[in-house]
N, C-alpha and C positions, 0 to 999 in steps of 0.2 A: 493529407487534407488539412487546410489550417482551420485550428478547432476553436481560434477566438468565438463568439459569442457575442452577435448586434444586436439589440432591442430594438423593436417600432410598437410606438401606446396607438392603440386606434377606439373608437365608441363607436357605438352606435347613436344613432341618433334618436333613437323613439324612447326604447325604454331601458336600455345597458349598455354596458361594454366591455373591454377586453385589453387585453394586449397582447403582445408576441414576440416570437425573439427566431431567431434563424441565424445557422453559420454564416462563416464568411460567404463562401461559395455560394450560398444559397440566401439570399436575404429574403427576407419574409413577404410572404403575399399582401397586395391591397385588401384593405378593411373589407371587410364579408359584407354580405349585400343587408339591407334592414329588417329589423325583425318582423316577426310575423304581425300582423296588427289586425285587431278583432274582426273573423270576417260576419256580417250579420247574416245571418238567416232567416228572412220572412216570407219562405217561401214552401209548400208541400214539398215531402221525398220527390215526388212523381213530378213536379216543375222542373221548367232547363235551369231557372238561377240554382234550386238544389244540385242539379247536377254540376252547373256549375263549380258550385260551392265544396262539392266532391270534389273534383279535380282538385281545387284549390288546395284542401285538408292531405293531398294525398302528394302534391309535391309537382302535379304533374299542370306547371304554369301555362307551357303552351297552347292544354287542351283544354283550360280555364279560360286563357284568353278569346279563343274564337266564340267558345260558349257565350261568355257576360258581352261578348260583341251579337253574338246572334240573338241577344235576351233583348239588347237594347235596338235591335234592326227593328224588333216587331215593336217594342218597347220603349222607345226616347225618353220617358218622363221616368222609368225606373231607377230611381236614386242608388238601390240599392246596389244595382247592374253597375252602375256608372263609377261609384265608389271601388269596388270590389276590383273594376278593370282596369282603376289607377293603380289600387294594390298591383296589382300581376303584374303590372310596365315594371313600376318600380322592382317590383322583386327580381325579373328577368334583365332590370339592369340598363331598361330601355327610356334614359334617362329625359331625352327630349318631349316621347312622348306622354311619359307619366306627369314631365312639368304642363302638359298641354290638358289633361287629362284631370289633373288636382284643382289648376284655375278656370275651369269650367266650371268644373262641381262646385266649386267657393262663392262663385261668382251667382248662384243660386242660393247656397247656404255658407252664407258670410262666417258665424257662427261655429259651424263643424271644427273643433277641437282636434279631433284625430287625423282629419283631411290637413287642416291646418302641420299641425304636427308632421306627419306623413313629407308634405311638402318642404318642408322645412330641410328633412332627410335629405330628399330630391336637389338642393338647391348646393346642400352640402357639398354632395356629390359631385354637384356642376363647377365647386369652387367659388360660388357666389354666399360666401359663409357673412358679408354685409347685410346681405338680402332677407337670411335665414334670422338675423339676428331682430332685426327690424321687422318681420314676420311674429317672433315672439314675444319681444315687447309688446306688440300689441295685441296679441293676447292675456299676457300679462293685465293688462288696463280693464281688461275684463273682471279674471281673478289673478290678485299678484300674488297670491300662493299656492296657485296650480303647480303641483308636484311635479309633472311631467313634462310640463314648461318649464321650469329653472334647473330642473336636471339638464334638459337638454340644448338649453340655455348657456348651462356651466360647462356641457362637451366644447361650444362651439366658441366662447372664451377663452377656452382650453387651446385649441385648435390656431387661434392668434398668438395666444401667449400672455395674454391676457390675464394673467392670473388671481389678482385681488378681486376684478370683475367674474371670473368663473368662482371666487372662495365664496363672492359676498351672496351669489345668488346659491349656493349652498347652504351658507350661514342661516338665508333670509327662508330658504325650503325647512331646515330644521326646527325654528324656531312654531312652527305649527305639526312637525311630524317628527318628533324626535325617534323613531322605529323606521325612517323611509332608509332599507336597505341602498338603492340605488345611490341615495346621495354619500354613503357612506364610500363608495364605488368612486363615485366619481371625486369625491375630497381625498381617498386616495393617491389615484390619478394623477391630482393637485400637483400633490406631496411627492411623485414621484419624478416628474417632470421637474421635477427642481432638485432631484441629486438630493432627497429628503427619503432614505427607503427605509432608515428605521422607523420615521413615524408613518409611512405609507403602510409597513408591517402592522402598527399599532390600530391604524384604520381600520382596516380590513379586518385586522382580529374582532374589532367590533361589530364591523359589516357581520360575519362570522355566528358571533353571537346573536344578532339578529337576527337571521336565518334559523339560529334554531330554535330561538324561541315560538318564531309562524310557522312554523315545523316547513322550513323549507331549503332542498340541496339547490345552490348554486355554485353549475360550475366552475363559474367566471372569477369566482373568488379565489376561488384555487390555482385559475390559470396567471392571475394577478400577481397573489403569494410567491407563486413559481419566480415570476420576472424578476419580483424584490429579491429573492436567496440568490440568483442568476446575477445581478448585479452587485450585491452583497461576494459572488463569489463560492458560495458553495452548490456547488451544480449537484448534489446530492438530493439534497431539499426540494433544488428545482425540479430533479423530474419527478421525485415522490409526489410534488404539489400536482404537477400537470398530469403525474397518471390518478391523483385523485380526480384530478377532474372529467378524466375519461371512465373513469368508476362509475361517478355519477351521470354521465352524458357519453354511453362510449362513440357515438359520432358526433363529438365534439369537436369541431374543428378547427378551433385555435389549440385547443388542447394538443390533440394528436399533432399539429403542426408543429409544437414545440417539441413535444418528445421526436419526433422525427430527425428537428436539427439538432438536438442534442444525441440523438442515439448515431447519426450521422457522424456527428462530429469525434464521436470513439470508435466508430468502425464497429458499431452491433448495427451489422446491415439489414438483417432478417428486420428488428423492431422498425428500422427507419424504413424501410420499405410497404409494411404493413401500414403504419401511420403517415407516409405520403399517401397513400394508395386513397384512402378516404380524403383528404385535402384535395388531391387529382380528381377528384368524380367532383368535387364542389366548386373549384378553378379550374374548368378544363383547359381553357386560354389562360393562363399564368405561365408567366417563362421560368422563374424562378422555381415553381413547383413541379414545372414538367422536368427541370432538370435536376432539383434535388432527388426524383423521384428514379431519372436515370441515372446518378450517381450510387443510387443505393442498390438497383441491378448490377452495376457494373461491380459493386464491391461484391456479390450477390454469383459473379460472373455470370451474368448472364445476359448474356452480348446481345443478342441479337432485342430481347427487351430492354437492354440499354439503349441500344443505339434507335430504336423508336421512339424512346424519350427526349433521347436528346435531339437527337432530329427535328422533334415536334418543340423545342425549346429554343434552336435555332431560327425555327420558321417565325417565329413569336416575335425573336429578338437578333436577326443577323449576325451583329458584330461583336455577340458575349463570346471574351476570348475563351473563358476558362471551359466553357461548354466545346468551343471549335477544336481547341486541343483535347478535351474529354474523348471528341471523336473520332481524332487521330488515334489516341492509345486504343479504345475500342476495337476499332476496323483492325488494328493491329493483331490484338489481340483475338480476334475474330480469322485472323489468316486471309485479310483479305488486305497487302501493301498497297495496293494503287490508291484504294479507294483512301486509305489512310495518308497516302503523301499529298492527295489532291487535300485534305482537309488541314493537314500542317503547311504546303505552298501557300491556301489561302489566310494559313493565320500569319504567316510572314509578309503576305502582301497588305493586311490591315495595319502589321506592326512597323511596316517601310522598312524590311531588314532583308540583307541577302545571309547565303551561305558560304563558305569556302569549302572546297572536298575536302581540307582537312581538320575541319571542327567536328571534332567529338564531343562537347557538351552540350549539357540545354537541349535547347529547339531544335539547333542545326546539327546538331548527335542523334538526336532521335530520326531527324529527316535523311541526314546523311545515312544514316543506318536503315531507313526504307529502301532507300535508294540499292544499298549495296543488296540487300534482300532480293529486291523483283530481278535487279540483272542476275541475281545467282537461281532464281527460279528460272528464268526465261534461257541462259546457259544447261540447266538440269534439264528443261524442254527440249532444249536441241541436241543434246546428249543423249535422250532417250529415243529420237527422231532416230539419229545416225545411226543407233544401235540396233535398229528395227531394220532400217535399210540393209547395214550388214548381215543381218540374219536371212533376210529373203535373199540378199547375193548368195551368200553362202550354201543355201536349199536350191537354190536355181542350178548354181555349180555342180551338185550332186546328181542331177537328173530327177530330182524328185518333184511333184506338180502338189500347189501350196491349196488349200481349202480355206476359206472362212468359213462356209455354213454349210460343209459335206459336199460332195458332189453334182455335177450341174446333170440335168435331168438328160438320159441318157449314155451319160457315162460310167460305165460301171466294171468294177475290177474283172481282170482277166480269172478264168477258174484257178481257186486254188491258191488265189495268193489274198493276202491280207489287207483291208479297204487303207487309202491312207489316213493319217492322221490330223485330226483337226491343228491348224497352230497354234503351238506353245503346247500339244497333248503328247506326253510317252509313246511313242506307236506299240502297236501290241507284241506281247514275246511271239518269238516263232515257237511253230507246232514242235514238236519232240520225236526223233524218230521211232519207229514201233519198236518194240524189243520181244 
């Protein structure tokens, strides 16, 4: 497996961010869905919004959704309902409808900063990062030292490439917060994106320090740190960074991501497996995670959960070659040729290539050698056919009457002599004369 080592920087858009790195074979997942965003609660335990609001605390979005939908059926004017059930769009990724969902609720309370914010996310997502931007400007205009606005402000600078305009609205955030972790995060970021890791290290080490002065573990720091040594080159540092950050957050999921493609990429299959496994329950539709994840069974051998992965990686993404030949060697390796040459004939047909019988290399070595495989099994078939047939000729010849399953009802041995023998069984010794 090739063990070079891709970066992708991703943020969040509310209130952090991250980044991440994935092997070749494996490039890193899209940016994780938005952070949690404060859900309110004004309402008794014994209320549907509380229950609601349990679901929500508890992970479980789709049984939040119907809830803040059934709060607001009896309920229309429940702000709180209404709010809450953009959150769950959003977080379940149902992008259409959370934008449909945020400018409703706005469109009542113009105001709402988080709603505001939240959408913003939304817009991101959508690839309308104009939209998002021109969204926070004018909140800005309100307060142009809202922390959570030029943070997010500076992601989405970021995200153009914009970079003087994502520094200046950093610069312009510190100048009243000089402790705001996040902005420290994201001038990182900056710094990295620009082929700048030793000062990106030097940020962060700040960020770092700040953190412990509010007496608080971020893990996002560490998974940061990770990417700059990764880039810098020493893949040591990187995963101590990123198993610190599973220390502190062990379902941490850029974290674990990373050490997955790193542990991947030197074949400690056991580590990558374990930390795909967690990435896979948070992306279940990710092609690249379904197949890192069967890449790491398959080193793992263990076929038959490989090849569910990859299977499930295929379905995602059709025409990923390196997945389609994964599942050649698989099936191979699994003892099952056919299924393995239908998976290398169709990587041949994606690659517009034939074979000749007598290539032995590559693709067409491997295929040619399915090939020579199944005709030596399907010849071993009819070898073991003809040899069966000669055996019954051979019993028939003798006068002997052949059984599969004893005797038909009825039939039964003359006195004295010994029942026959099922086939393929020793017949029994003859009696012994008396003496």
């Amino acid at each position: 497996m090739n063990t070079k080592i891709h970066s992708l920087l991703v943020a969040s858009i509310h209130v952090g961010f991250a980044l991440v790195a994935g092997c070749a074979t494996a490039p890193p997942p899209p940016p994780p869905p938005p952070p949690k965003p404060v859900v309110k609660v004004e309402a008794r335990p014994s209320d549907p919004l509380a229950a609601a609001n349990q679901s929500y605390a508890q992970g479980r979005y789709e049984d939040a959704l119907k809830e803040y939908s059934s709060v607001l059926a009896s309920d229309p004017k429940n702000d709180t309902a209404a709010f809450n059930k953009a959150v769950v769009l959003q977080k379940l990724g149902k992008h259409a409808e959370a934008s449909s969902a945020y400018q409703a609720f706005l469109a009542d309370h113009p105001d709402h900063v988080d709603a505001s914010l939240n959408y913003g996310g939304v817009l991101r997502a959508e690839g309308k990062t104009a939209e998002a931007i021109t969204l926070y400007n004018k909140l800005l205009k309100k307060d142009e030292y809202d922390s959570r606005v030029l943070n997010n402000l500076s992601v989405l600078y970021r995200d153009k490439k914009d970079y003087r305009q994502a520094t200046e609205s950093i610069r312009k955030l510190l100048m009243r917060d000089q402790k705001n972790i996040d902005a420290y995060k994201n001038l990182a970021l900056i710094s990295y994106d620009q082929g700048k890791y030793r000062l990106s290290q030097t940020i962060l080490g700040n960020a770092q320090r700040m953190a412990k002065e509010q007496n608080i573990e971020d893990p996002d720091i560490h998974v940061n740190l990770g990417l700059t040594f990764l880039a810098l080159g020493d893949k040591g540092k990187a995963m101590a960074s990123f198993k610190k950050a599973v220390e502190v957050k062990p379902d941490h999921l850029l974290g674990n991501y990373n050490i997955g493609a790193l542990a991947l990429a030197h074949r400690d299959y056991e580590l990558a497996a374990k930390s795909f496994e967690i990435a896979n329950k948070a992306w279940p539709d990710d092609p690249e995670v379904a197949a890192s994840l069967g890449f790491a069974y398959q080193g793992q051998q263990k076929f038959k959960e490989a090849a569910t992965q990859l299977e499930k990686a295929k379905s995602l993404k059709p025409d990923a070659e390196p997945v389609i030949y994964q599942l050649m060697v698989v099936w191979q390796a699994a003892e099952d040729a056919p299924k393995a040459l239908t998976y290398g004939e169709s990587l041949l047909k994606i690659q517009n290539k034939t074979c000749k019988d007598d290539d032995y290399e590559g693709l067409c070595g491997r295929i040619n050698g399915l090939k020579v495989m199944i005709k030596m099994g399907a010849a071993a078939v009819e070898e073991a056919k003809k040899a069966e047939e000669e055996k019954k000729k051979a019993a028939q010849g003798k006068g002997e009457k052949l059984f599969k399953d004893g005797p038909a009802e009825g039939d039964v041995p003359a006195d004295g002599a010994a029942p026959p023998p099922a086939d393929g069984a020793a017949p029994p010794p003859a009696a012994a004369d008396p003496k």
